[in-house]
N, C-alpha and C positions, 0 to 999 in steps of 0.2 A: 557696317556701312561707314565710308570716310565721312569726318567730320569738315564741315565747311564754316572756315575760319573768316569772320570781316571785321577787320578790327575797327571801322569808323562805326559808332552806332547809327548815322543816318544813312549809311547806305544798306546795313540791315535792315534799316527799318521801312525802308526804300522797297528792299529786294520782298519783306514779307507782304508789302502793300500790290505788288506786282505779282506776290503766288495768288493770295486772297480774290485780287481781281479775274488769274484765268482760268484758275478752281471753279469760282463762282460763277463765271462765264459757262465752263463749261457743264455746270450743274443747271444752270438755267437752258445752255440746250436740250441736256438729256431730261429736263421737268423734274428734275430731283429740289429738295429743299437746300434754299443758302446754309442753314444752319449746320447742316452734315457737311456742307465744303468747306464751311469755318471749322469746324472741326478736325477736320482731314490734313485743313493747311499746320495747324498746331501739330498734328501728330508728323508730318512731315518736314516741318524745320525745326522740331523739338530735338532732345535728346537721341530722343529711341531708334530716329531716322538719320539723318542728315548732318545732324550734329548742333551747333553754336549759332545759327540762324538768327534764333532771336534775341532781341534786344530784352533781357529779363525781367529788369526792373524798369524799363521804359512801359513795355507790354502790362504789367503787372499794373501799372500805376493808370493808366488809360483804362483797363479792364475795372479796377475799382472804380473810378469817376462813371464808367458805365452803368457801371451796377447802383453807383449812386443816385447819376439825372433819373435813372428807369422808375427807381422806388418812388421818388421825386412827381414823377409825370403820373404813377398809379394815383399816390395821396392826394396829388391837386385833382385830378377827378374824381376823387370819392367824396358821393352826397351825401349826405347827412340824413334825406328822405332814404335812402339806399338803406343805411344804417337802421332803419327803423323798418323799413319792409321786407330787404332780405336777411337781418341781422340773425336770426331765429334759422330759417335755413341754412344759412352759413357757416352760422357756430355747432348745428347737429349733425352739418354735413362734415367738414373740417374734422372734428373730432370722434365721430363713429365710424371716419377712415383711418384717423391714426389707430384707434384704440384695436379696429379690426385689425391690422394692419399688423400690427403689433405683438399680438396674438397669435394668429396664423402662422405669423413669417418666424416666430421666436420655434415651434414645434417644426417648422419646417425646416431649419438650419440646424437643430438639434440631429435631425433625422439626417441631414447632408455628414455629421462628423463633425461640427462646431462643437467647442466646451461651450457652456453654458454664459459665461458673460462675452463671448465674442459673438454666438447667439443672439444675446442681448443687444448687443449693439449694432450687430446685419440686419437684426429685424427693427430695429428702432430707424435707423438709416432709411429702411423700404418705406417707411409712413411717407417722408416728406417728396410734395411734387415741387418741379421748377417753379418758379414765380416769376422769373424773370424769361426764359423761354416762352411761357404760356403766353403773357400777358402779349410776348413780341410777337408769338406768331396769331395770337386772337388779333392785335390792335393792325395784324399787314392784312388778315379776313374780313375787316372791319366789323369782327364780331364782338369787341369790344364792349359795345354800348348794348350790346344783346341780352336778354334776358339769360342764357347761358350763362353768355361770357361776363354777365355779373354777379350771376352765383358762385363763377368757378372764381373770379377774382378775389370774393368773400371768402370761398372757406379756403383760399391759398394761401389770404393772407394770414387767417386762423392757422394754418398749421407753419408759417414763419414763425407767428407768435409761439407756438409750442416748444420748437427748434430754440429758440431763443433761448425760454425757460430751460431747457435741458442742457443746452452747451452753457449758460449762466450755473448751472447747478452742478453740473460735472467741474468746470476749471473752478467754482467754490470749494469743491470736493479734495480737487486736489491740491488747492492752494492753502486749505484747512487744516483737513489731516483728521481733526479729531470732528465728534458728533457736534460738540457742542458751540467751538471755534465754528462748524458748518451751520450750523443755528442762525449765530450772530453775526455771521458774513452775506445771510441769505437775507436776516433783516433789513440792513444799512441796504441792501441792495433796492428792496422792498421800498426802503424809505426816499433813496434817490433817483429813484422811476414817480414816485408821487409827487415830490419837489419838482420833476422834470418839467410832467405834463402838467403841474399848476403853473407852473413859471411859463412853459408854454399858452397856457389859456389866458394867462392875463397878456400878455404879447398883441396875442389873435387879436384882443378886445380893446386894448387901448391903444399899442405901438403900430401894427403893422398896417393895418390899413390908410391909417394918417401918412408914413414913411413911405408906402407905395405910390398915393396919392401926390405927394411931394416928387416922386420919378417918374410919375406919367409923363415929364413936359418930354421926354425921350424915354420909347417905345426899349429902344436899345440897352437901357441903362436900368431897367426894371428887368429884363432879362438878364443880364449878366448879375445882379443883385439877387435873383434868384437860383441863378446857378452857386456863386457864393453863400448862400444862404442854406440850399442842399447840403454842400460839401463840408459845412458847419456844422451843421446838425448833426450829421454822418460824424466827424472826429467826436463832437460830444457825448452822442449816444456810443460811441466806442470807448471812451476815456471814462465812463460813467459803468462800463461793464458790461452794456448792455450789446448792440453790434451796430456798424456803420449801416445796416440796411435800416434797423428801425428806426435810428436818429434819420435818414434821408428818408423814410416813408413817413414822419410825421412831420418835418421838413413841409412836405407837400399840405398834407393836411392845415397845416398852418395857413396856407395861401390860399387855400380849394373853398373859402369863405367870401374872398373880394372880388370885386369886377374884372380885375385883371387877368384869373386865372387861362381863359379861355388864348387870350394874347400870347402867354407865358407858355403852355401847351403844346401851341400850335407851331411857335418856333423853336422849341426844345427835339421836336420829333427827329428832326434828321439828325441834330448831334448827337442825340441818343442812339440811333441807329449804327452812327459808323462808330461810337466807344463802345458798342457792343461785340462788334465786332474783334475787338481785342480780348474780349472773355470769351468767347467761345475760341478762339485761337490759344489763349492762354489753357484752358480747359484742356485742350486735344495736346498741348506740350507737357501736360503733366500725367501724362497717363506712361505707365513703363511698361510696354509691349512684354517683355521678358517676367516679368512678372506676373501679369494680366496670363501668361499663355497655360500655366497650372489652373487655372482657377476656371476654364471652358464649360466645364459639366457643372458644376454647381451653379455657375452666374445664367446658364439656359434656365435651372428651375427655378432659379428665384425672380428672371426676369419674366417667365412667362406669367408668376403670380402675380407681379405688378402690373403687367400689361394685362392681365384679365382679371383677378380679384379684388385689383383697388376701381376701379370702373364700376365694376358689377356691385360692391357696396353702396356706391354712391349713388346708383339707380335706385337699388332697394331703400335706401332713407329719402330721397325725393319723391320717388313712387308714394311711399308711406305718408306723406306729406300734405300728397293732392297734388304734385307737380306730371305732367304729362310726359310721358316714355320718350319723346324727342325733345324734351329740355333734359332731362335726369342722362339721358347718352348722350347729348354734346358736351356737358356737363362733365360727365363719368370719363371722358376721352380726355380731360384735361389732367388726370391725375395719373394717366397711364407710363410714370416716368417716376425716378428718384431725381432730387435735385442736388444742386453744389452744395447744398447745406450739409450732403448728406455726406460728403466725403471730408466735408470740414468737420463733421462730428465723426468720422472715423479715424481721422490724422491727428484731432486730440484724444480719440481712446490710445493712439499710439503713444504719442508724447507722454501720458500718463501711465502709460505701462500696464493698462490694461489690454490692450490686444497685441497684437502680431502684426507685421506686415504684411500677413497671408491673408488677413479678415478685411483688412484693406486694401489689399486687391480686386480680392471679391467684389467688392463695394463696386468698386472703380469697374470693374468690367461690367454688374449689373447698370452701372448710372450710361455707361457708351451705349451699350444695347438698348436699353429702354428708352434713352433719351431720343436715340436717332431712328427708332422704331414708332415712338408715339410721333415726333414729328408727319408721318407718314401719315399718320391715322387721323389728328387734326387738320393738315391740309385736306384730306380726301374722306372728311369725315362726313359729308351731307353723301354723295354717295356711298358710304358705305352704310349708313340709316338706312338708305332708301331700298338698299339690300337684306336690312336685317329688321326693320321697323315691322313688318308682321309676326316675327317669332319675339316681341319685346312687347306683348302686350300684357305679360304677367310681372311687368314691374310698372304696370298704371293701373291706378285704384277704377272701377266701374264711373265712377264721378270725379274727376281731375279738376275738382274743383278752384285751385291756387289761380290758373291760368283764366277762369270763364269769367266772360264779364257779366256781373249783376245787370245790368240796364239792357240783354241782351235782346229783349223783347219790345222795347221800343220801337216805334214807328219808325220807317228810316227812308227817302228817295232815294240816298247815294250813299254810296259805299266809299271813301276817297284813300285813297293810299301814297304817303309821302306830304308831310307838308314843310319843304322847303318855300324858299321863295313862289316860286310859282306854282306849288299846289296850295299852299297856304291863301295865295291871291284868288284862285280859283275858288276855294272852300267859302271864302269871306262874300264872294260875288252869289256865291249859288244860296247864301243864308240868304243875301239879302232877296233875291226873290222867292223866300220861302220856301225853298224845298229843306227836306230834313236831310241832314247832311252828319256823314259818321265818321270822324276820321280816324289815319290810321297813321303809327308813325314810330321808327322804336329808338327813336333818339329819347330819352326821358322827359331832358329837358322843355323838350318841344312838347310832349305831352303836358306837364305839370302846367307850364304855359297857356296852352289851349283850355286846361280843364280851368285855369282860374277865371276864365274868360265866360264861364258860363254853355260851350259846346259840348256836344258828345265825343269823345277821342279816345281809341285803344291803344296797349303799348303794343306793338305786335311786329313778326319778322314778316314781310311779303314772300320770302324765298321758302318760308315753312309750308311745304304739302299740306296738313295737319292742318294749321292757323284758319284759314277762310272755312272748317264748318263750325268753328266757337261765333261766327257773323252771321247776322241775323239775312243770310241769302236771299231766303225767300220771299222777306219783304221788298228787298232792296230795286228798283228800278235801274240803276244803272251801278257799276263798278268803273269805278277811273284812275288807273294811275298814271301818277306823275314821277314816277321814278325813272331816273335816264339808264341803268342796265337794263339791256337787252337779257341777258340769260335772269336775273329777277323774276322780269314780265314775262319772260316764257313759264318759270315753274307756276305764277301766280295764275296765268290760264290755264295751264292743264290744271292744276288743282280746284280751279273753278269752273273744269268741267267733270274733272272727278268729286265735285260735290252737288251736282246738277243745278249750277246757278238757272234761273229762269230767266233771268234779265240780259241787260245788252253791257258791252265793254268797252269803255273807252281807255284807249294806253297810249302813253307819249312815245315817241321817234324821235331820235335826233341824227335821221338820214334816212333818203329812199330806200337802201336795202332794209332798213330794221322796219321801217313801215310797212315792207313786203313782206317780210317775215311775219310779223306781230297778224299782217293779214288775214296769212293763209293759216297763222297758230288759232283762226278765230276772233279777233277785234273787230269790230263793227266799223267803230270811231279812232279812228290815228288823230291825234293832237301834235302839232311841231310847237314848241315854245320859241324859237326864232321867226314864226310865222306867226302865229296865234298869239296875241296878249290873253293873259289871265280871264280877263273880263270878256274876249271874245268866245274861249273856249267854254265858259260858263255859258254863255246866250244859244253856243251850240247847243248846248244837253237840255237846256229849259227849253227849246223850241224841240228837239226831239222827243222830248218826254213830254211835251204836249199834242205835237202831231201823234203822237202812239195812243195817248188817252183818247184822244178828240176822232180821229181817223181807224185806228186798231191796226192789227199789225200783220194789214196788207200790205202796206207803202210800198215800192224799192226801196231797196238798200241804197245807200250813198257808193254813185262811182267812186273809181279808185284817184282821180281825179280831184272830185271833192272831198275825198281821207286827205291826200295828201295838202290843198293848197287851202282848204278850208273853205267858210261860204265868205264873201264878203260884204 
């Protein structure tokens, strides 16, 4: 292929922002994922293609600050309650994938015609999943905050930390030489990870809160302080031995204590997004086609192992757990990929002259395949449960206990789902005329919230099939949400009437069609929150649920009329 020469860097850098954008354009009409057109666009102005396109070290240096705000925005949302109730699944899940992992894939690459330490290090490579993938395409799902998406964040972040240890322990290795020199290098390393995070905790506890508070008086000036703050961490956790990811994932942690972190979060998301973009562009420039093209037959077997063997692990230690078959496979679906780690730990088995550039090849074709195949699989992962969730009942225990709530027998009138602003106002109106009210809601925060408050409240997904029969249905008089997706409110009716709810539905609209819709899917009660105050739609359901006790339930039903404009 001719190489295509620009000597200004910013009209490179121009010409790659303008493939990126019709790449990605055109993967958004064909419903393909961004992530495979970022990728595409790298392998296209890279080397293997087109030639001199990108800008090397400009891309490089954008893709690490990527990599850095991401770990950044992980740490600042990770709870501390998190730490304590999924910490145990996490760290069994995490590590009885690499350990499988590990195992399997070492006899399997034996059997492909690997020596045994290039073995070693294809199948140590297969352990680790994306972290930084996952987390981007869980957090554009918004399944982030999902009971899933915060098991899978946990043991991702577990097997970074593994990663860590082992490229920590190999460039010890080879910077040693001898056993003993490896000893003493691994100590000091030992020692300047404890010094780290004590110098760290005391920070948390005396400096940082006080120094943030001091930048409150501009919103503006705490966020760039933070991004500075990331990008610090990240050189000292690199300069300390360790890697720029963990110094910028505890970066975050550091902040994920104060009030501001929510602030900080919210407006780091799109920078984050478009420096991401330069890692997966950078990623798809580093791959060398020619290379990659001997390696076809072995990278199919290794990647179908990773696309189905690391999944299916993670089911079976969830399963075993008490976790239920549809968290353990959205779960399992996060790990159906090797990550960047993985070809960073085989470009130093290179540099160290333990492998070949054929075992890193290898590497590098399984990480293309699986990466851009599991992508697939997470967007389109609830339909594909929903295809496969009957033949998955042999990785849930008879009693899935992890998920059922204890208090499940409690008397209950209303079942409420989503407490935002206005279910939350709703909830607070329906206590007060004493009905019993059970909410539902899978933002954490907003549970921990409610529960300090003295309410009943689940963590729970509304879009889960499954979820509404762990609810106590049968008691419940009404079901209401307040959640504004339309496809939501539809899985949560069929599935409440695939669990034979007895009672009646109230679901919000926020427009005539979806009102029409939600209708004819079955909702009794349409709720507009542009028409309806909080407090109105509460006087609704208490006067319906009292004409139902008082009258029985011959009444009409409410025109379509009064769904839509309410009574006044």
């Amino acid at each position: 292929m001719p190489e295509i020469f620009l000597e200004n860097v910013f009209h490179q850098f121009v010409v790659l922002l303008l493939m990126a954008a019709g790449i990605g354009t055109l993967a958004i009409l064909f419903k393909q994922p961004l992530i495979v057109g970022y990728i595409l666009v790298g392998i296209l102005a890279g080397p293997s293609v087109l030639g001199k396109v990108i800008p090397r070290d400009q891309v490089d240096l954008l893709a690490k600050t990527g990599i850095a705000i991401l770990l950044f925005v992980v740490g600042l949302r990770l709870d501390l309650h998190l730490i304590r109730t999924l910490g145990r699944v996490a760290l069994a899940t995490g590590l009885g994938q690499v350990l499988f992992t590990s195992l399997v894939g070492y006899f399997l690459a034996l059997n492909l015609g690997l020596d045994p330490v290039a073995a070693l290090y294809v199948s140590v490579a297969l352990t680790f999943s994306s972290t930084i993938i996952i987390v981007k395409l869980l957090s554009d799902k918004r399944e982030i905050d999902m009971l899933h998406g915060r098991i899978a964040v946990g043991f991702l972040i577990v097997q970074d930390l593994v990663v860590v240890l082992v490229m920590i322990g190999l460039a010890a290795y080879g910077l040693a030489g001898a056993s003993g020199q490896l000893g003493r290098t691994l100590f000091f390393l030992a020692l300047k990870g404890v010094l780290f995070l004590t110098g760290l905790a005391l920070l948390m506890r005396y400096i940082l809160p006080a120094l943030l508070h001091l930048m409150a008086r501009s919103l503006e000036l705490i966020v760039l302080f933070a991004i500075a703050w990331a990008l610090f961490l990240a050189i000292l956790g690199d300069t300390l031995g360790f890697s720029k990811e963990v110094g910028a994932f505890l970066a975050g942690i550091s902040l994920a204590s104060t009030r501001y972190r929510e602030a900080i979060g919210t407006r780091l998301v799109s920078l984050r997004d478009f420096l991401l973009l330069f890692f997966f562009i950078d990623l798809g420039a580093q791959l060398d086609l020619k290379l990659l093209g001997l390696q076809i037959g072995p990278s199919l077997v290794l990647s179908f192992f990773v696309l189905i063997g690391n999944p299916l692990i993670v089911m079976v230690i969830m399963g075993m757990m008490g976790y239920r078959k549809r968290t353990g496979f959205l779960a399992g679906l996060t790990v159906a990929q090797i990550s960047e780690f993985s070809l960073i730990l085989a470009a130093l088995g290179v540099s160290l002259g333990h492998i070949g550039p054929e075992a890193l090849g290898l590497v590098t074709l399984v990480g293309l395949i699986t990466i851009c195949l599991s992508t697939y699989l997470i967007l389109y992962s609830q339909p594909i449960y929903q295809r496969l969730g009957p033949w998955l009942t042999l990785f849930e225990r008879r009693n899935p206990f992890r998920e059922k709530e204890e208090s499940a027998a409690l008397p209950v009138d209303v079942i409420l789902f989503g407490l935002g602003r206005y279910g939350s106002h709703m909830a607070r109106h329906l206590l007060d005329q004493k009905l019993k009210v059970l909410a539902v809601d899978f933002d954490r925060q907003v549970v921990i919230k409610w529960q300090k408050q003295g309410h009943p409240v689940r963590y729970g997904d509304a879009e889960d099939p499954e979820f509404p029969a762990t609810l106590p249905l049968s008691q419940a008089k009404w079901v209401v949400s307040t959640i504004p997706q339309l496809d939501v409110n539809l899985s949560l009716l069929d599935a409440l009437h695939h669990n034979g709810f007895p009672g009646r539905k109230a679901f919000t609209a926020h427009s005539r069609r979806d009102a029409e819709i939600l209708q004819e899917s079955g909702a009794e009660l349409i709720l507009t929150p542009f028409a309806h105050a909080a407090r109105e739609a509460a006087e609704i359901l208490v006067e319906e649920t009292c004409i139902e006790e008082t009258c029985g339930s011959g009444d009409p039903p409410l025109s379509d009329e009064d769904n839509i404009q309410g009574r006044q």
